[in-house]
Residue, then its C-alpha position, 0 to 999 in steps of 0.5 A: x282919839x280913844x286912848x288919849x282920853x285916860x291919859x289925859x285923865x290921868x295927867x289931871x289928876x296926877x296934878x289935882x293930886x299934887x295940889x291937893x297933897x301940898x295943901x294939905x301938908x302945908x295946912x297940917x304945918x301951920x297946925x302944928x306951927x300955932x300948936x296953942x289948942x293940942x286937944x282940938x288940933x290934935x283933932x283936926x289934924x288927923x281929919x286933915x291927914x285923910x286927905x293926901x292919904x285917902x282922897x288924893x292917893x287912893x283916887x289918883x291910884x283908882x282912876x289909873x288902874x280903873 
């Protein structure tokens, strides 16, 4: 029962990842779809980028090799 519990660990994260990736991707997309305010949006764009890149994928990693 003990080495069941980081699988499955893992198996929620793997998927609150993917969720997390997708949402962010498709917020940067409408974005750049409605580019109207390029000295803001530049902005917000990047902070929206720390998600698939620095939550998501480093949590994911750290909760696998932790």
């Amino acid at each position: 029962m003990v080495e069941l519990l980081p699988i499955y660990f893992s198996v929620i994260a793997f998927f609150c990842t993917l969720g997390a990736m997708a949402l962010a991707i498709f917020h940067i997309y409408r974005h750049f779809l409605n580019y109207t305010e390029p000295t803001y949006q530049r902005y917000i764009v990047r902070i929206i980028f720390m998600v698939p890149v620095c939550a998501s994928l480093l949590s994911h990693l750290l909760l696998l090799y932790l």
